[in-house]
Biopython code that builds the backbone (N, CA, C, O; Angstrom):
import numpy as np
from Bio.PDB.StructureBuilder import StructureBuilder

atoms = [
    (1, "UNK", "N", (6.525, 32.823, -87.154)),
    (1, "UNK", "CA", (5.732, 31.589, -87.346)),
    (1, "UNK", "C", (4.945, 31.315, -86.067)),
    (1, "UNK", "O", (5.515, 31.237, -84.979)),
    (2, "UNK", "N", (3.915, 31.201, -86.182)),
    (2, "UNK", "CA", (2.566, 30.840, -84.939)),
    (2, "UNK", "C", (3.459, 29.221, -84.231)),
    (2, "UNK", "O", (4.260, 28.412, -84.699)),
    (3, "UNK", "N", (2.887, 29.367, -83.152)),
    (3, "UNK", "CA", (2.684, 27.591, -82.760)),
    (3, "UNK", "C", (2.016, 27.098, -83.226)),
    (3, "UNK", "O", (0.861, 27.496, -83.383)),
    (4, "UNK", "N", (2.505, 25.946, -83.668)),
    (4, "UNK", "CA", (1.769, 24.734, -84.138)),
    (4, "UNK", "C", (2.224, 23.692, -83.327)),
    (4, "UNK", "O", (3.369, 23.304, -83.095)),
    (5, "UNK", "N", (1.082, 23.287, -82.917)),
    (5, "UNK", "CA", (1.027, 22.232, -81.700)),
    (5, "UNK", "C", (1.070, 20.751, -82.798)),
    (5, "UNK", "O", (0.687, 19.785, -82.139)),
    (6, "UNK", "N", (1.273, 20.523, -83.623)),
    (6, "UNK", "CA", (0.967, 19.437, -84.376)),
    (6, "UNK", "C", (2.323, 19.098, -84.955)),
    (6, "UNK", "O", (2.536, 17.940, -85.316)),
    (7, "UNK", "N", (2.997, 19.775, -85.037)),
    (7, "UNK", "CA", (4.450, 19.768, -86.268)),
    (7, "UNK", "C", (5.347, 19.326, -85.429)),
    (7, "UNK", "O", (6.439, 19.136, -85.963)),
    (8, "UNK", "N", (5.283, 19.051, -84.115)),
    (8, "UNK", "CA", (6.362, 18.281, -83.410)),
    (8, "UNK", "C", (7.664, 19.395, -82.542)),
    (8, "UNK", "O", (8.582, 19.125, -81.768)),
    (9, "UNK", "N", (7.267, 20.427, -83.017)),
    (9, "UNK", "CA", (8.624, 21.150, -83.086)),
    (9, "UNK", "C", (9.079, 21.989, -81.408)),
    (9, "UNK", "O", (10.093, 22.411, -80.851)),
    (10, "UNK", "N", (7.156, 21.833, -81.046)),
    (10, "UNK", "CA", (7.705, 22.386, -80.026)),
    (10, "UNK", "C", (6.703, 20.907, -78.918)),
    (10, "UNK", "O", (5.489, 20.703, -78.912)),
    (11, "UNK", "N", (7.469, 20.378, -78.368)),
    (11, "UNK", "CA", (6.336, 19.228, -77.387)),
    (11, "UNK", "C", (5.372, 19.210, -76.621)),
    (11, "UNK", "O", (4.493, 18.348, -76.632)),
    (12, "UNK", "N", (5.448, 20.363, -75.715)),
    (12, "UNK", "CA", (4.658, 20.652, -74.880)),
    (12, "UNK", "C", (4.045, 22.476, -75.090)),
    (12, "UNK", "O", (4.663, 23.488, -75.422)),
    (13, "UNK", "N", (2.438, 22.230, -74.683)),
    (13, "UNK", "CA", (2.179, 23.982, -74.809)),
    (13, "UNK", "C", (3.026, 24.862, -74.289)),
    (13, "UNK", "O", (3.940, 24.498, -73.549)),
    (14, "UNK", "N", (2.801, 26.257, -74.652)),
    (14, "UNK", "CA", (3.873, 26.759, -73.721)),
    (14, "UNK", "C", (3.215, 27.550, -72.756)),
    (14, "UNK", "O", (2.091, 28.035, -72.624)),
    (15, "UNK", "N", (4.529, 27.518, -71.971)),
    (15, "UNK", "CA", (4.139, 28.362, -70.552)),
    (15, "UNK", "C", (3.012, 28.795, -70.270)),
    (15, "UNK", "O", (2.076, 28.546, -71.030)),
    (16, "UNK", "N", (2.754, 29.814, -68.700)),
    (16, "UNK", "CA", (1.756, 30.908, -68.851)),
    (16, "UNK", "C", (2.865, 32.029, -68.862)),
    (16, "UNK", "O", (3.946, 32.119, -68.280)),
    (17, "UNK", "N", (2.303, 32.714, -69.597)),
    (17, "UNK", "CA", (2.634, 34.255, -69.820)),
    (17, "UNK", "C", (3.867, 34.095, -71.034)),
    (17, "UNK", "O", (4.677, 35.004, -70.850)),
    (18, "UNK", "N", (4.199, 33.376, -72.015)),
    (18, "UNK", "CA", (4.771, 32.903, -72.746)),
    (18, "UNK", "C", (4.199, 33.895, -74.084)),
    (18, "UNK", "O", (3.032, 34.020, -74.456)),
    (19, "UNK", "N", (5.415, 34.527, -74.643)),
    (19, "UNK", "CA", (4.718, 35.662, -75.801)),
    (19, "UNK", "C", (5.701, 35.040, -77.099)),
    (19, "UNK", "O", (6.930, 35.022, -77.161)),
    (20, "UNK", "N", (4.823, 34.608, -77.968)),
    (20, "UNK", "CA", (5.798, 34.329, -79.275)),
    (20, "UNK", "C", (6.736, 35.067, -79.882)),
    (20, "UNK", "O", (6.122, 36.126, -80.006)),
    (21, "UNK", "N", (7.933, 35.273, -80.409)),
    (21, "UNK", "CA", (8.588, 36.322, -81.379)),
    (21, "UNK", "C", (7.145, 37.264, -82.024)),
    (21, "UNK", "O", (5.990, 36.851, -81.916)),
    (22, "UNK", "N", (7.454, 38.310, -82.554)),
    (22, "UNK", "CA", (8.626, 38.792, -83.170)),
    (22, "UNK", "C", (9.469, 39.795, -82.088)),
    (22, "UNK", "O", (10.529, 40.341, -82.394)),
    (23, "UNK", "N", (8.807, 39.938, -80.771)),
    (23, "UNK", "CA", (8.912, 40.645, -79.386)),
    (23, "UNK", "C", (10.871, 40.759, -79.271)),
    (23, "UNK", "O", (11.475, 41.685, -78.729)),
    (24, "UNK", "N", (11.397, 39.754, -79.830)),
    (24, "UNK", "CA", (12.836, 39.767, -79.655)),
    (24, "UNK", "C", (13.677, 39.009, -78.526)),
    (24, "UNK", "O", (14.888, 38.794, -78.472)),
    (25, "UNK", "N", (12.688, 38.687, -77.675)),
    (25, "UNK", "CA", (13.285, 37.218, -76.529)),
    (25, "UNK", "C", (12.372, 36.763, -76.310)),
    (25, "UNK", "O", (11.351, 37.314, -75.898)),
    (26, "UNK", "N", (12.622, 35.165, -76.644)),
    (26, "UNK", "CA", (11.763, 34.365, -75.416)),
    (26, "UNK", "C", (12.035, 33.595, -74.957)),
    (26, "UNK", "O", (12.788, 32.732, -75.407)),
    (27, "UNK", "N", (11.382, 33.619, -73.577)),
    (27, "UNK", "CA", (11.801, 32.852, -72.129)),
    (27, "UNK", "C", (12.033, 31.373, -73.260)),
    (27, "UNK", "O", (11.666, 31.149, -74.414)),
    (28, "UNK", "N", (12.979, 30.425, -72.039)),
    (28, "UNK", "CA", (13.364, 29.510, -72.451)),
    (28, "UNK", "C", (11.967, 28.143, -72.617)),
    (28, "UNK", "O", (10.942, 28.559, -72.076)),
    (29, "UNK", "N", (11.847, 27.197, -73.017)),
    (29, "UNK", "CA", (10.258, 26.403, -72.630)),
    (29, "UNK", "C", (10.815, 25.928, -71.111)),
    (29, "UNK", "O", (12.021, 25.808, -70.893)),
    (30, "UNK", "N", (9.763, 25.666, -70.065)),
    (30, "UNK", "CA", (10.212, 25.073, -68.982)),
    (30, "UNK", "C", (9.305, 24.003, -68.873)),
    (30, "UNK", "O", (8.087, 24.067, -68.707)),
    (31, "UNK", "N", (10.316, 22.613, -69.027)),
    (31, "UNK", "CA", (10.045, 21.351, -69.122)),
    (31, "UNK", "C", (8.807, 21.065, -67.796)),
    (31, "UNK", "O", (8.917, 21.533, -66.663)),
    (32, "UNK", "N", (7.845, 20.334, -68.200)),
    (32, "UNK", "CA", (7.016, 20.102, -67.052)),
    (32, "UNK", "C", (7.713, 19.088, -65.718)),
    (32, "UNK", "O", (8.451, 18.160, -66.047)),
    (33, "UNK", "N", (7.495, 19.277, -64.604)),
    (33, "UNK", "CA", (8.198, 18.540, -63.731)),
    (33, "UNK", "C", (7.150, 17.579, -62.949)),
    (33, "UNK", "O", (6.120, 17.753, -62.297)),
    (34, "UNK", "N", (7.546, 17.030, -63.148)),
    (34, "UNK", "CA", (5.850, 15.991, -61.758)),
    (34, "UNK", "C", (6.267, 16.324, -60.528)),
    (34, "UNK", "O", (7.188, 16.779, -59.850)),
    (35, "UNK", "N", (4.884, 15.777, -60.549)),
    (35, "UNK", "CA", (4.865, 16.551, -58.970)),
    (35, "UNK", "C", (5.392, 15.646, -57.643)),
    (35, "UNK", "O", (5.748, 16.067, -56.543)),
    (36, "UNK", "N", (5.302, 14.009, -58.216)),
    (36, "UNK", "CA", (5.556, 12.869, -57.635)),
    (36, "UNK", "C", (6.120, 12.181, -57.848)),
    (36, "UNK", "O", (5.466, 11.139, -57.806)),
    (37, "UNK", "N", (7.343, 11.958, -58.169)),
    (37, "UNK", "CA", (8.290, 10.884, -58.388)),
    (37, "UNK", "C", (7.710, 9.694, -58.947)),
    (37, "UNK", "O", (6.657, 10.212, -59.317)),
    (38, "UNK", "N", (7.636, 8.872, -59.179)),
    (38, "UNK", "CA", (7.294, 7.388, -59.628)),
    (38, "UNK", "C", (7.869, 6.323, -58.850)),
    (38, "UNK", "O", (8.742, 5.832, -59.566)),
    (39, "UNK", "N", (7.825, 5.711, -57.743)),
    (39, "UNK", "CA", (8.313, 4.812, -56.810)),
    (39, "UNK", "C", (8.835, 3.828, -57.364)),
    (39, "UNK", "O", (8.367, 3.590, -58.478)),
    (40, "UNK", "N", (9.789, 3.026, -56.945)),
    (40, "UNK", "CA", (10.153, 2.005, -57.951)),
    (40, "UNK", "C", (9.618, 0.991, -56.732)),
    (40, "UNK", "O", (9.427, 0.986, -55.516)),
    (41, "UNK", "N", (9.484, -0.096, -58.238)),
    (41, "UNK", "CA", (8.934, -1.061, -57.382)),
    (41, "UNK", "C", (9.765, -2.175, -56.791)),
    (41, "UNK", "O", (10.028, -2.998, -57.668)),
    (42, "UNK", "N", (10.342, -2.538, -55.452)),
    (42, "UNK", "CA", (11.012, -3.700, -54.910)),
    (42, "UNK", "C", (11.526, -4.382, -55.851)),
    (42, "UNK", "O", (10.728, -4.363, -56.788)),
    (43, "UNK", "N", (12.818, -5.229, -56.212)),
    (43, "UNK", "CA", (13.202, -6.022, -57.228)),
    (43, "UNK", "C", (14.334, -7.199, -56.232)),
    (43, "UNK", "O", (15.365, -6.930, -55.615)),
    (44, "UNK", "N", (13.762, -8.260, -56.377)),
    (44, "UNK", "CA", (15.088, -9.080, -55.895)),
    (44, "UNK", "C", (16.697, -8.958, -56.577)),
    (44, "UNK", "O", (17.169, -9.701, -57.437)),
    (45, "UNK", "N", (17.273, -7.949, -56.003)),
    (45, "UNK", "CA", (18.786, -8.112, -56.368)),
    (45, "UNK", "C", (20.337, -9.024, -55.678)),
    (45, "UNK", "O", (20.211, -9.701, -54.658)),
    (46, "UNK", "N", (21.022, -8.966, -56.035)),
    (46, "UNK", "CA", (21.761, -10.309, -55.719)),
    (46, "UNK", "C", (21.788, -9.944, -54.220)),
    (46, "UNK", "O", (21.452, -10.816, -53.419)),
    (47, "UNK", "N", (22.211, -8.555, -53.711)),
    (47, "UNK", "CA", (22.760, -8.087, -52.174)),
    (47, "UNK", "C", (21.733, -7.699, -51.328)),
    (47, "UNK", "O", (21.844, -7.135, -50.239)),
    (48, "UNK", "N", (20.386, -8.158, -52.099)),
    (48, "UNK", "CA", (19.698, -7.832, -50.537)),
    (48, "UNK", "C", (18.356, -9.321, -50.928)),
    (48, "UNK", "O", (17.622, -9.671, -51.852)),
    (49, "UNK", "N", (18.782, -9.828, -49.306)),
    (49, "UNK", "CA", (18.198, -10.861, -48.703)),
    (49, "UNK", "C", (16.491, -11.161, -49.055)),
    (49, "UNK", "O", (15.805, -10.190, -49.375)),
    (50, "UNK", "N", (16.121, -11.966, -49.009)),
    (50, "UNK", "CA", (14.601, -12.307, -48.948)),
    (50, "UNK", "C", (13.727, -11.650, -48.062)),
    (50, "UNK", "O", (14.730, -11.380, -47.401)),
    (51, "UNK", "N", (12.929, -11.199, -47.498)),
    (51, "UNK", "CA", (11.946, -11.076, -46.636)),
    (51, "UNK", "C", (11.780, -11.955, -45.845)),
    (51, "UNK", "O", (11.423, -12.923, -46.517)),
    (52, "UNK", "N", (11.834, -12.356, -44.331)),
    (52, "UNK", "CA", (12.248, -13.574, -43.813)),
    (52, "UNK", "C", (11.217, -12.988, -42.378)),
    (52, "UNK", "O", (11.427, -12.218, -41.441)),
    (53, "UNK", "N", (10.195, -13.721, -42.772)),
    (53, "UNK", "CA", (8.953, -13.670, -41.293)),
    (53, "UNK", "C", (9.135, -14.834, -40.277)),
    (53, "UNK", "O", (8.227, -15.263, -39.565)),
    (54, "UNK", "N", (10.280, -15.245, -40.290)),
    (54, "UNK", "CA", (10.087, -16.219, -39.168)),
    (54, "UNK", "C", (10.477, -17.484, -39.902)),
    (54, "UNK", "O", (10.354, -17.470, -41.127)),
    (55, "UNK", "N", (10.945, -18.605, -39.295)),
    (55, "UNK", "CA", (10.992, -19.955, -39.594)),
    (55, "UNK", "C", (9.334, -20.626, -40.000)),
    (55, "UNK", "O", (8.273, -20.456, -39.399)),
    (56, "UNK", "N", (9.638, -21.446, -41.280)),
    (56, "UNK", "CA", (8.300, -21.966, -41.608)),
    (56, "UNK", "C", (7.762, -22.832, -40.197)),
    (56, "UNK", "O", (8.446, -23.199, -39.241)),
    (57, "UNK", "N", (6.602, -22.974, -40.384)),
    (57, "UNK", "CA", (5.919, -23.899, -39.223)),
    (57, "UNK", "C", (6.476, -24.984, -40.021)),
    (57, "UNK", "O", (6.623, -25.060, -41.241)),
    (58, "UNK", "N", (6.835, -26.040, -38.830)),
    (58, "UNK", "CA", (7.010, -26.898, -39.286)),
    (58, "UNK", "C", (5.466, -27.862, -38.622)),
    (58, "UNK", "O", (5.063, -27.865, -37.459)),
    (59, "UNK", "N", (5.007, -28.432, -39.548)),
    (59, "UNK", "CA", (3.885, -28.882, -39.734)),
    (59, "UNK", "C", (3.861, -30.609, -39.834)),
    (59, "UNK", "O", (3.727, -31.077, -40.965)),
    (60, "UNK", "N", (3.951, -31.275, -39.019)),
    (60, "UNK", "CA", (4.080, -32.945, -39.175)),
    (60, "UNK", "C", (2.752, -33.319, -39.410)),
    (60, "UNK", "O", (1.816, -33.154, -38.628)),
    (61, "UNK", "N", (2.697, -33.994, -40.878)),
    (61, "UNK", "CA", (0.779, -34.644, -41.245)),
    (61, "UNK", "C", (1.255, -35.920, -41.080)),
    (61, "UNK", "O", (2.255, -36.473, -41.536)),
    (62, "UNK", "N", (0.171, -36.386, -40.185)),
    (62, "UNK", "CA", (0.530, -37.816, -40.129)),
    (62, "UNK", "C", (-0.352, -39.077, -40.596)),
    (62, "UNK", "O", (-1.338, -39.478, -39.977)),
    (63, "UNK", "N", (0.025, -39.500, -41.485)),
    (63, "UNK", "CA", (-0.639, -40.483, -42.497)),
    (63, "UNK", "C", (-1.003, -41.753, -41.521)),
    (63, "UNK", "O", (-0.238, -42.663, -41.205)),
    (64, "UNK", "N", (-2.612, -41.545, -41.057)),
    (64, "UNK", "CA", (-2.715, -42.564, -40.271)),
    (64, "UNK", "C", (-3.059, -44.322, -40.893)),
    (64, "UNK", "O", (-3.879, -45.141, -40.477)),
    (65, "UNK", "N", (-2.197, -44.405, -41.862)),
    (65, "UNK", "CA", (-2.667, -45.835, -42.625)),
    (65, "UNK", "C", (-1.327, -46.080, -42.648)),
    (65, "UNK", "O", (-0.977, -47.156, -42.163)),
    (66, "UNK", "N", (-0.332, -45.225, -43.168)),
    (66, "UNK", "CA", (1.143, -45.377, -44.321)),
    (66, "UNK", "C", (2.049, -45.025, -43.323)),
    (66, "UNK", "O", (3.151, -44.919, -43.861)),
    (67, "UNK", "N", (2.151, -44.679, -41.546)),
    (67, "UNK", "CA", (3.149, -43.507, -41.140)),
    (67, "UNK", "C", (3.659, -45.086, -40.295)),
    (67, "UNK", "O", (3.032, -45.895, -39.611)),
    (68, "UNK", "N", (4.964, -45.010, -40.714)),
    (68, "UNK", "CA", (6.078, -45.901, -40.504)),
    (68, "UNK", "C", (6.952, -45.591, -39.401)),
    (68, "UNK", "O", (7.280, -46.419, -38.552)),
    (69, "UNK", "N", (7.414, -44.100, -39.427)),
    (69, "UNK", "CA", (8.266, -43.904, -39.162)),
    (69, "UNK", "C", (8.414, -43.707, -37.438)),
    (69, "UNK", "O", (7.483, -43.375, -36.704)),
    (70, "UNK", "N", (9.703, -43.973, -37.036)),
    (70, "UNK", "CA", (9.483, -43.977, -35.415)),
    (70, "UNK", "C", (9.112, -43.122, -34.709)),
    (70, "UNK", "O", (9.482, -42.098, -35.284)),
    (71, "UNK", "N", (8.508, -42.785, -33.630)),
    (71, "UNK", "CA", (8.029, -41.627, -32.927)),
    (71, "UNK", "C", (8.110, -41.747, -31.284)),
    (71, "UNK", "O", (7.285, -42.472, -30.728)),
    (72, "UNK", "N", (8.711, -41.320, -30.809)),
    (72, "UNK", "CA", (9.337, -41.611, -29.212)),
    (72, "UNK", "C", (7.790, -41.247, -28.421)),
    (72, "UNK", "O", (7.389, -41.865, -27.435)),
    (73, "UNK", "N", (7.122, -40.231, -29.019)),
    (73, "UNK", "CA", (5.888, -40.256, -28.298)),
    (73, "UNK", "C", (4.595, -40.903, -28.783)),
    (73, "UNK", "O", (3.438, -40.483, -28.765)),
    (74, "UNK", "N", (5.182, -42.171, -29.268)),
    (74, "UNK", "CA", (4.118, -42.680, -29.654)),
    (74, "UNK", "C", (4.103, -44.270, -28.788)),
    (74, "UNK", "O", (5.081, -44.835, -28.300)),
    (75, "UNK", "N", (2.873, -44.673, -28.792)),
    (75, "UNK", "CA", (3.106, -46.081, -27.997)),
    (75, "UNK", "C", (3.217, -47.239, -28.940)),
    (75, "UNK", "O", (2.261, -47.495, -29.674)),
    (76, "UNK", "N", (4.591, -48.145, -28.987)),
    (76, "UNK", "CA", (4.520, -49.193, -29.995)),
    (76, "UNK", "C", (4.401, -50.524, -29.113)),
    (76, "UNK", "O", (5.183, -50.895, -28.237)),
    (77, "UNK", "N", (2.798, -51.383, -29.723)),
    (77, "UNK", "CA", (2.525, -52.824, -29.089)),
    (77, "UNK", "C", (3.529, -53.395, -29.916)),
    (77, "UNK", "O", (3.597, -53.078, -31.103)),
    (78, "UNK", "N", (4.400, -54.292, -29.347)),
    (78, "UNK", "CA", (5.436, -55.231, -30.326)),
    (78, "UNK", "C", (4.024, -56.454, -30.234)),
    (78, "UNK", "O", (3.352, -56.790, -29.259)),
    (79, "UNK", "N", (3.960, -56.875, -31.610)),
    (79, "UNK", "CA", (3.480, -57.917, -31.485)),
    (79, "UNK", "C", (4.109, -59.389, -31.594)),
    (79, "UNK", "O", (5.075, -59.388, -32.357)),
    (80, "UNK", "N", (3.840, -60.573, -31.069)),
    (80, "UNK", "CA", (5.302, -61.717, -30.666)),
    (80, "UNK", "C", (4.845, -62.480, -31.698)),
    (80, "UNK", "O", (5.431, -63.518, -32.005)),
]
sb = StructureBuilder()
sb.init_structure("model")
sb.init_model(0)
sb.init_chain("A")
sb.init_seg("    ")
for serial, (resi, resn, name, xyz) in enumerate(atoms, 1):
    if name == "N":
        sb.init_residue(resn, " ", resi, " ")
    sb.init_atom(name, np.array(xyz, "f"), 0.0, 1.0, " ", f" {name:<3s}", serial, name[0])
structure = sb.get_structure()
């Protein structure tokens, strides 16, 4: 029976130098191999930590209408 690339039977073309029956052996098919692995991509798992660049800035905005709160370097007029 010829190859038939359509009937499922065999998946991939075959080889080079690959001789069909009725010859009396044939080489085994040799599965194609890549050439490059496929990288996996980073995944947060429970045992490995965040990515950690440093402590956030800490950033004080100061609401110059609404800012209440005390500030040692700031100058407060008590008014009487």
């Amino acid at each position: 029976m010829a190859y038939n690339p359509y009937n499922g039977s065999y998946p991939y073309p075959p080889p080079v130098g690959y001789v069909p029956p009725p010859m009396g052996y044939a080489p085994p098919p040799i599965a194609p191999v890549p050439v490059v692995a496929p990288i996996p991509v980073p995944v947060a798992t429970p045992y490995m930590a965040p990515p950690v660049y440093g402590p956030p800035p800490v950033v004080v905005i100061e609401e110059p209408y609404h800012h209440h709160h005390w500030n040692p370097f700031h100058h407060h007029h008590h008014h009487c």
